[in-house]
N, C-alpha and C positions, 0 to 999 in steps of 0.2 A: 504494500500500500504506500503513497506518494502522498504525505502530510505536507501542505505547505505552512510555509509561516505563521501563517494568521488568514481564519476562514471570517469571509463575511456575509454575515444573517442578513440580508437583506428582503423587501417585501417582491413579489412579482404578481403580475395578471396569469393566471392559468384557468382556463376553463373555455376557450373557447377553439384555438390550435390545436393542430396535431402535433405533437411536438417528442421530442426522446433527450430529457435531459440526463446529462450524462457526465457534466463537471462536475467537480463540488462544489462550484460558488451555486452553479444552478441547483444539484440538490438541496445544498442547505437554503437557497431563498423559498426552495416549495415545501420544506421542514417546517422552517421561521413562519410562514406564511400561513401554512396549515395553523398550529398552535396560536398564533395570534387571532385566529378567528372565534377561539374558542374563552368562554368569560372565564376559564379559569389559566388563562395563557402565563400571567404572571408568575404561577408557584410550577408551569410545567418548562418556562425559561431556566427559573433556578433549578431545576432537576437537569435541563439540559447543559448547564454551566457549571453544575456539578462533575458532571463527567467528566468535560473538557476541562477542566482544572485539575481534575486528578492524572489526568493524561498529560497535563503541561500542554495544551494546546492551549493558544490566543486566537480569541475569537472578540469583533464586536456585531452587537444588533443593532439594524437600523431604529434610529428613531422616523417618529411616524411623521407623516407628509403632512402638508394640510390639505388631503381632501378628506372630507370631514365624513362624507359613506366609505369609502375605503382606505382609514390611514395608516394600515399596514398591508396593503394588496388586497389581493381577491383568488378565491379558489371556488368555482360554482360547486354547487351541494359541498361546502367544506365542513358542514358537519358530519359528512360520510367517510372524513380524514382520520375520526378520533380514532377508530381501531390502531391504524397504520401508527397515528402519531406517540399512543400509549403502547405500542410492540417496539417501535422504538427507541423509546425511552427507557424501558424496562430492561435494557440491556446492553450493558456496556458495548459487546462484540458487536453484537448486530448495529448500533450507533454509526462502531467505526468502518465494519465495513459498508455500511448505505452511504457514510458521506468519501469515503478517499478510497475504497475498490475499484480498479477498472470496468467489473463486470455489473456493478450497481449501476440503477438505470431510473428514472418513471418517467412513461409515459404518461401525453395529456392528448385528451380528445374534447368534443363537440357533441353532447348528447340528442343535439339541433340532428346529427346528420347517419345516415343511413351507414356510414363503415361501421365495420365490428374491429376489434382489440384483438391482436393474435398476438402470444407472445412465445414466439423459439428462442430457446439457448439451449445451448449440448453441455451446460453443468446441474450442478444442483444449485435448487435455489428458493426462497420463499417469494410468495405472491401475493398482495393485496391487490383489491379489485375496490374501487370505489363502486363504479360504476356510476349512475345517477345522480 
């Protein structure tokens, strides 16, 4: 795994592209973003700052915009993130390898649109499914 320096939490729009994020700044903006939607985001930051501090990783979180409906991004159905975002948090391993693995990924779709979600890899691997 390829830890850089210092990861940045930042907010993003997801929910409308098809998209395959596969950096860590892009993982962790759709991490931060997920959790920040959720009204108990504050005590699940410190749980995520926890980690990374025990790991020696520097990280900062964006402070929030001023658009005043979305001042930490947007994730359509983001309350269908909470599973994903409490499996991640619940463990260390799994953490590090969704944000700095080559092989970690999420996809984003358009539930406006007729494609379906296929996802091949030839290793092992967990899968959350928002869907909706």
């Amino acid at each position: 795994m390829d830890i850089p320096d210092k990861v940045f939490f930042g907010s993003g729009e997801f929910g409308w592209d098809f998209n395959k994020l596969s950096t860590t700044g892009e993982k962790a903006s759709y991490l931060y973003t997920a959790i920040r939607s959720f009204g108990d985001s504050e005590a699940l930051l410190k749980k995520l700052a926890k980690i990374l501090d025990k790991k020696n990783i520097k990280y900062e979180f964006q402070k929030p915009s001023g658009d005043k409906w979305a001042p930490y991004g947007y994730i359509d159905h983001s309350d269908k993130t909470r599973d994903f975002v409490e499996a991640i948090l619940h463990s260390e391993r799994r953490l590090m390898r969704f944000l700095f693995s080559n092989e970690s990924f999420v996809l984003t779709g358009n539930d406006n649109s007729d494609f379906g979600v296929e996802i091949e890899v030839d290793y092992h691997h967990e899968e959350f499914y928002k869907g909706n």
